[in-house]
C-alpha positions in Angstrom: 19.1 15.6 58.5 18.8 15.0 54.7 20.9 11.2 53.9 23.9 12.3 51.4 24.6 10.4 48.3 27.4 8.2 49.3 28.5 8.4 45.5 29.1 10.4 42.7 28.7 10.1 39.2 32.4 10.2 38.5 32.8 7.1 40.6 31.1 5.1 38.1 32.6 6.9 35.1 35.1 5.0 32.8 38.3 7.0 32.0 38.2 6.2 28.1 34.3 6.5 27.1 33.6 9.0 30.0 30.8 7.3 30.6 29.0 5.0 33.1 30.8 1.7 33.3 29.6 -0.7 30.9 30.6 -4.4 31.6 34.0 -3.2 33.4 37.4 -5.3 34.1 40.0 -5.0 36.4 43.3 -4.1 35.4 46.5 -5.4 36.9 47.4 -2.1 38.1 43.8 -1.9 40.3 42.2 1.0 37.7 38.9 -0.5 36.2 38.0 0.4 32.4 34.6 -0.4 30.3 35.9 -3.7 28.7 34.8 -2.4 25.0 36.7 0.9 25.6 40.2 -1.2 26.6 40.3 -3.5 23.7 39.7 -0.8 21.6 42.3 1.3 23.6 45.0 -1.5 23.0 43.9 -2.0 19.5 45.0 1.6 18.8 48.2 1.6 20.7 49.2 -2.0 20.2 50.7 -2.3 23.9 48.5 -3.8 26.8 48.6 -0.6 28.8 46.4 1.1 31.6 45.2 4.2 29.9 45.6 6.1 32.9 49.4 4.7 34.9 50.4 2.9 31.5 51.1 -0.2 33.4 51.2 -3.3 31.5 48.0 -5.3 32.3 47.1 -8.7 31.5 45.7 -10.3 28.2 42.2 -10.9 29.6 41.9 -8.8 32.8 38.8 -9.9 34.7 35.0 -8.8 35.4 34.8 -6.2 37.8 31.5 -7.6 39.4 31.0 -5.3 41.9 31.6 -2.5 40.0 29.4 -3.4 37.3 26.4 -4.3 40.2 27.2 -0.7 41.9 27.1 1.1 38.6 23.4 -0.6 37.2 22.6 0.6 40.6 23.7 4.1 39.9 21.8 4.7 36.7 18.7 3.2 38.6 19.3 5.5 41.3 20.3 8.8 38.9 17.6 8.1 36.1 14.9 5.5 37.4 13.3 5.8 34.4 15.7 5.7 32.1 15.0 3.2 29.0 17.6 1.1 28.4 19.1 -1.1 25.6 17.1 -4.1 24.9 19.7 -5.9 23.6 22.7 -4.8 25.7 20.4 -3.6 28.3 22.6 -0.3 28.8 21.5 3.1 28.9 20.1 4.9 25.5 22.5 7.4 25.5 22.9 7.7 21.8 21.3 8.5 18.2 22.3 6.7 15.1 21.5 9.0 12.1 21.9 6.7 9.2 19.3 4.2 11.1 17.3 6.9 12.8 17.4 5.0 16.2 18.0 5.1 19.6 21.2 3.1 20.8 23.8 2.7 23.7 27.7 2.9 23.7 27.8 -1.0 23.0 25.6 -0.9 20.0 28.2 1.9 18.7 30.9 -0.6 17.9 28.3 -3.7 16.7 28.6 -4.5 13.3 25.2 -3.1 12.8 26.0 0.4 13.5 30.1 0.5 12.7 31.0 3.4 10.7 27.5 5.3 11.3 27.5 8.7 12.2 26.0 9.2 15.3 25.3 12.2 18.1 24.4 12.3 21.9 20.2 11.9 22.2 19.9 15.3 24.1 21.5 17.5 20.8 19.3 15.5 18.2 16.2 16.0 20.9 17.2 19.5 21.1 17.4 19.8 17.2 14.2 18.6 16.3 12.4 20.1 19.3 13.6 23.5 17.7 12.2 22.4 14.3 8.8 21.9 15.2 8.5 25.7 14.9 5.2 27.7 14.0 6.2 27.9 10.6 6.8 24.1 10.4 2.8 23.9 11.6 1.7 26.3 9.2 3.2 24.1 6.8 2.0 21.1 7.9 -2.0 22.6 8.2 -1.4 24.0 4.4 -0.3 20.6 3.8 -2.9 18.9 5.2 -5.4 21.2 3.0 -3.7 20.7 -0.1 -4.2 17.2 0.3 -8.0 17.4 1.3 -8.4 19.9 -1.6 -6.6 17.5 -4.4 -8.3 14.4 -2.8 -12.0 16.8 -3.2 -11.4 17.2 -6.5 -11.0 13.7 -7.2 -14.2 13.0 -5.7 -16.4 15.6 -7.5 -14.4 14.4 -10.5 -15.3 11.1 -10.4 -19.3 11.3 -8.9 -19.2 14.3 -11.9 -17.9 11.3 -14.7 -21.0 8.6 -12.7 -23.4 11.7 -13.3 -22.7 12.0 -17.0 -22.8 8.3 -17.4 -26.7 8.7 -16.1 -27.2 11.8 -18.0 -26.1 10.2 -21.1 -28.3 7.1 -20.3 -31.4 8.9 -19.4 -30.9 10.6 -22.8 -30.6 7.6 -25.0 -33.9 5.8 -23.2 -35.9 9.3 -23.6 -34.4 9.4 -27.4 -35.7 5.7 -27.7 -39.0 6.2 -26.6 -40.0 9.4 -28.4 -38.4 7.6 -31.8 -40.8 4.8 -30.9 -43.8 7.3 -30.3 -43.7 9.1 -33.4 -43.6 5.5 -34.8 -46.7 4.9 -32.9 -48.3 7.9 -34.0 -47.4 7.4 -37.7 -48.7 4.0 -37.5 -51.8 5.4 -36.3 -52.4 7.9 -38.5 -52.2 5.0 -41.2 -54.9 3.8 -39.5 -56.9 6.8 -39.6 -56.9 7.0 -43.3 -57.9 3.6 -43.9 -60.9 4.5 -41.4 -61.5 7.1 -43.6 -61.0 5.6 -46.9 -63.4 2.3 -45.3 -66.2 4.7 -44.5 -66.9 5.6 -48.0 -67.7 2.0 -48.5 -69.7 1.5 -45.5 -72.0 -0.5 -46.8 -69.8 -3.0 -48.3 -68.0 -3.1 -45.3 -71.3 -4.1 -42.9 -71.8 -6.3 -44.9 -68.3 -8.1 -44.4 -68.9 -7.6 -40.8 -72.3 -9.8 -41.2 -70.4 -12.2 -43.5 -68.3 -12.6 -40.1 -70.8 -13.2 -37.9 -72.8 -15.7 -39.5 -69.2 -17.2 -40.1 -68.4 -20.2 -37.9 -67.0 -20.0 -34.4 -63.9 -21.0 -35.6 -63.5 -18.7 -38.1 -65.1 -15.7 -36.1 -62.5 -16.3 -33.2 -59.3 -16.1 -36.0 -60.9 -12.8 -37.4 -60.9 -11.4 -33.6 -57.5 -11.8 -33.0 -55.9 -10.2 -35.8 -58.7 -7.3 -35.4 -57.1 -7.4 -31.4 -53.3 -7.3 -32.7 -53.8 -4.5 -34.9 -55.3 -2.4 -31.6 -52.4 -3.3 -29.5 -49.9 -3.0 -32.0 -50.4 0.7 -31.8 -49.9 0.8 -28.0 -46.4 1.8 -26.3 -44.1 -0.2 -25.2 -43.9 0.8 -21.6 -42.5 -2.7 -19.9 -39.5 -2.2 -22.2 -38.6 1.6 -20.7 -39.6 0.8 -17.0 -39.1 -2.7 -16.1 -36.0 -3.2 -13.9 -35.5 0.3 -15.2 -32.8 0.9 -12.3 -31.0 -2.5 -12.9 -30.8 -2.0 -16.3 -28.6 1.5 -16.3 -27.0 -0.1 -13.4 -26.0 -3.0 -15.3 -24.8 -0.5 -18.1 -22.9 1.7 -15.6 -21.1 -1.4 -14.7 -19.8 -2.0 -17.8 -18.0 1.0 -18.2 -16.5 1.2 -15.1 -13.2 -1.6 -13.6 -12.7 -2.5 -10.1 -9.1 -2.7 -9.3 -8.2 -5.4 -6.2 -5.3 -3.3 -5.0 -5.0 1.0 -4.2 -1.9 2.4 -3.9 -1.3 4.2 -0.7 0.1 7.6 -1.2 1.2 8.2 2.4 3.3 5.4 2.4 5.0 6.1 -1.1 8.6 7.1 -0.9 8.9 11.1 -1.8 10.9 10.3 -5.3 7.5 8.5 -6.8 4.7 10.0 -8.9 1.3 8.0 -8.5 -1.3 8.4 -10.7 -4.7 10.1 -9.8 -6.6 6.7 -9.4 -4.2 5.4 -7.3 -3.1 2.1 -9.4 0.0 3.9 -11.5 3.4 4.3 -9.9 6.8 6.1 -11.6 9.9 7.1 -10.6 11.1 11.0 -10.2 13.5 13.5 -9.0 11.7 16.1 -6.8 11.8 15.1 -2.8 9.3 15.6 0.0 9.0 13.8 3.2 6.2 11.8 5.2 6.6 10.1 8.7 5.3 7.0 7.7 6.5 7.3 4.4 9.7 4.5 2.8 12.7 7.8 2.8 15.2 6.0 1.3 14.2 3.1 -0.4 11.7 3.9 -3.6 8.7 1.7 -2.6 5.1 1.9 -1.6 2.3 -0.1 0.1 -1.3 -0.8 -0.8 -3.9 1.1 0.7 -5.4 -1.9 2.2 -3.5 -4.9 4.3 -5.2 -8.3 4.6 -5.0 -10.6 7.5 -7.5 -12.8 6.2 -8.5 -15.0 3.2 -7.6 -15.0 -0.3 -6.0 -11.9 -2.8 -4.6 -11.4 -5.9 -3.9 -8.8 -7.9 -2.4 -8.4 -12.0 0.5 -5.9 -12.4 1.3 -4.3 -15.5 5.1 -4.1 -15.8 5.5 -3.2 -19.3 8.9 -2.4 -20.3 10.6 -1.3 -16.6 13.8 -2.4 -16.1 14.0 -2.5 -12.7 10.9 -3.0 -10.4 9.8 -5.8 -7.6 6.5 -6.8 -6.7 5.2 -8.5 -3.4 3.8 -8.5 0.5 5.5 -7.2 3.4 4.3 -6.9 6.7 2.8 -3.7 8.1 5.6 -3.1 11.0 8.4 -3.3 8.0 11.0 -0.7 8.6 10.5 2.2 6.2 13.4 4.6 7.4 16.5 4.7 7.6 17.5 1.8 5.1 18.0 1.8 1.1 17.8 -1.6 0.8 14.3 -3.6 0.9 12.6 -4.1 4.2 13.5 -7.3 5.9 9.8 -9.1 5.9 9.1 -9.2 2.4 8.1 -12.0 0.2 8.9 -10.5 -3.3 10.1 -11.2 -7.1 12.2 -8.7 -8.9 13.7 -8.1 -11.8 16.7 -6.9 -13.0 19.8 -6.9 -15.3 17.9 -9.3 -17.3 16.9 -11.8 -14.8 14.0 -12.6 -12.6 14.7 -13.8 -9.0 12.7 -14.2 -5.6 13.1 -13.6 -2.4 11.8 -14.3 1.2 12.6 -13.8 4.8 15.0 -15.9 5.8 15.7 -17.5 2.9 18.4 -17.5 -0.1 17.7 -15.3 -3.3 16.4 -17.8 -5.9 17.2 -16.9 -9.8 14.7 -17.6 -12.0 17.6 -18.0 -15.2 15.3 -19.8 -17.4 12.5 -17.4 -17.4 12.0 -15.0 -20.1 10.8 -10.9 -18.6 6.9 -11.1 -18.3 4.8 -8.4 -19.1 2.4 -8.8 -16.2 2.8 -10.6 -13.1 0.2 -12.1 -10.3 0.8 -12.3 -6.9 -1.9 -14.2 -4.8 -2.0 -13.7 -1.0 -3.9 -17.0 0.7 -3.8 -15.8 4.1 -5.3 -19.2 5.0 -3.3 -21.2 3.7 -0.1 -19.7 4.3 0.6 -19.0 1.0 2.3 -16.3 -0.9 2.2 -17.3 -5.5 3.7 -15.5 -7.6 2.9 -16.4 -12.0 2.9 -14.9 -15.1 -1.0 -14.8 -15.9 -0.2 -14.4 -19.4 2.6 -16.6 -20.3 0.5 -19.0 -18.0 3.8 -19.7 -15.8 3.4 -20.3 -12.4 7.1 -19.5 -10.8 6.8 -19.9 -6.7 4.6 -20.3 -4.0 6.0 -19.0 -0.3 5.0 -20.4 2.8 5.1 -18.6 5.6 3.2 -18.7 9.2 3.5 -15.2 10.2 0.3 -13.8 11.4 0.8 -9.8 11.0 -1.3 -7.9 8.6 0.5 -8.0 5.1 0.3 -4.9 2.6 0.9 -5.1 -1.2 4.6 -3.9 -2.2 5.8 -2.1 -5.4 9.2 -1.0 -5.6 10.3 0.7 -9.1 13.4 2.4 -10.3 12.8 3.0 -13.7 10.9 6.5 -14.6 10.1 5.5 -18.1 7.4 2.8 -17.7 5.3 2.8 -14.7 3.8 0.0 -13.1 0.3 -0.4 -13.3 -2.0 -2.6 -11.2 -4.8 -3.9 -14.0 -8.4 -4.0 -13.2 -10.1 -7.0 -12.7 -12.0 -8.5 -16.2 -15.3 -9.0 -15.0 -17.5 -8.1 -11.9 -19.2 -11.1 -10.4 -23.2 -10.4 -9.5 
């Protein structure tokens, strides 16, 4: 014969929440009541009441232990693998929509999430299954192409500005050496007409040439060599076109072209940003999209590339923006749900007129005394433990940040001002 369940759910279900127990007390009057869910019960109605007899109860009614061990048991039983709360370590029964995460009935009235709207997990799973429609892929692969398309173009773009760089190079040298040849040529023509002009005074000029050789050695060998020089002076050039031919126009490429230390990362940009096609130029604007690993709310972006190693620094350009911040954040920083900065970042802003930093942990420091820079420098020394910020120009160095934390960290813009973007400056010079 199949065992029947000795309980059912509405045994363990508190009259005011209508939900399993949670931490429940015993009331005078014998009914038991989540402990939460009666102090906010009493709060409302301002009598000490059961919610179910309206007998008075106690100030502090007690722990209902055994209730509370037969109703972990339940859920174990009903849902054994149900995830629960890591902080409360009660079921996951809800969805917070202004922090977009998961959360049980005590985390409802934390100071965290009071006053957030929030909905039962199976409606908001239900929603967003229904989203992920066809149409919603379609969208996604056209997306998807779009981006490979733009990012192609930048590409061809870019190898098709390299190729014109050699084009241009391999015209100049072949310019150079058919200048130098029909200097060559004219300079041997001269030749040629002094031949010509020397033969009708052949005689007189054998007898230079045996003036010269009964001349003495000395004098013989000097004769020789300027006879050699005028030979060779007719001669091409060649070592000048093809020696190190490759690391020449290499070395001239070079020159026109920067390296910049850090690459904006475009997936991680929050929707209301513009970036510029090379990546190192970031704006503010109006129009919205949406990314899953993007920042939604608050209007920053990461670097490309995050360090966990060594030594980095980068110049930014901040012109004449108002309101920006510059810095490192970790790469499991929260980027939904939040307007305000991400919690792990080591940073220096400026705003109203004033310059201040900030860190993890730590109180916001007002830099009162410093004047707005035009560029800042932030160096990362990983191995060190060491986050600088300076002004490279002004040559003022304004803090150095220690930290021990041994996630990788990602460069971090944040900008609010859609006049005067920030821009991440090239390094000077290449080093061989």
């Amino acid at each position: 014969m199949a065992s029947k369940r000795p309980f059912t759910e509405e045994d363990f279900t508190c009259p005011v929440c209508c939900d399993i127990f949670s931490n429940p007390v015993l009331l005078r009057c014998g009914h038991s009541v989540c402990r939460d869910c009666i102090q906010q019960y009493w709060t409302t109605k301002c009598s000490r009441e059961c919610p179910l007899c309206r007998k008075r109860s106690t100030k502090n009614p007690p722990v209902n232990l055994a209730l509370k061990n037969l109703s972990l048991a339940f859920l174990n039983y009903r849902d054994p693998l149900e995830e629960l709360c890591e902080v409360h370590r009660e079921r996951l029964s809800l969805f917070c929509l202004h922090d977009e995460e998961l959360m049980c009935v005590v985390c409802r009235e934390s100071h965290q999430h009071r006053n957030h709207a929030c909905r039962p997990i199976s409606e908001i799973a239900e929603e967003r299954k229904n989203s992920m429609t066809l149409y919603n892929i379609v969208v996604c692969v056209f997306g998807v192409q779009h981006q490979v398309c733009h990012t192609e173009n930048s590409i061809k773009k870019d190898f098709k500005h390299l190729h014109q760089l050699l084009y241009d190079e391999e015209k100049a040298m072949l310019a150079a050496l058919r200048k130098e040849k029909n200097q060559k040529t004219q300079l041997m023509k001269s030749k040629m007409e002094k031949i010509n002009e020397e033969l009708f005074s052949l005689p007189k000029t054998i007898k230079e040439l045996r003036g010269k050789l009964d001349s003495g050695d000395i004098q013989f060998l000097q004769n020789m060599n300027q006879e050699t020089e005028t030979v060779r002076g007719g001669l091409i050039d060649t070592a000048q076109y093809l020696g190190n031919l490759k690391f020449t126009v290499w070395s001239k490429i070079r020159e026109s072209i920067s390296y910049t230390p850090v690459v904006l990362d475009p997936n991680t940009a929050n929707s209301q940003f513009i970036l510029s096609e090379d990546l190192t130029c970031v704006r503010d604007r109006d129009e919205q999209e949406e990314e899953d690993i993007r920042f939604d709310r608050c209007p920053c972006v990461l670097g490309s590339v995050g360090y966990s190693s060594g030594t980095h620094i980068w110049d930014v350009d901040v012109g004449d923006s108002t309101f920006w911040i510059l810095g490192v954040t970790t790469e499991s920083a929260k980027r939904k749900g939040t307007n305000s900065l991400p919690s792990e970042v080591w940073c220096i802003g400026y705003d109203s007129n004033t310059l201040s930093l900030k860190a993890p942990r730590e109180s916001c420091i007002s830099l009162i005394w410093c004047e707005k820079p035009k560029q800042v420098r932030v160096k990362l020394d990983l191995d060190e433990g060491q986050i600088s910020f300076s002004d490279p120009l002004g040559k003022t160095h304004y803090h150095t940040f220690t930290t021990r934390y041994t996630e990788k960290f990602f460069p971090f813009f944040f900008s609010l001002c859609s006049v005067s973007p920030l821009r991440i400056l090239p390094v000077v010079k290449l080093s061989n």
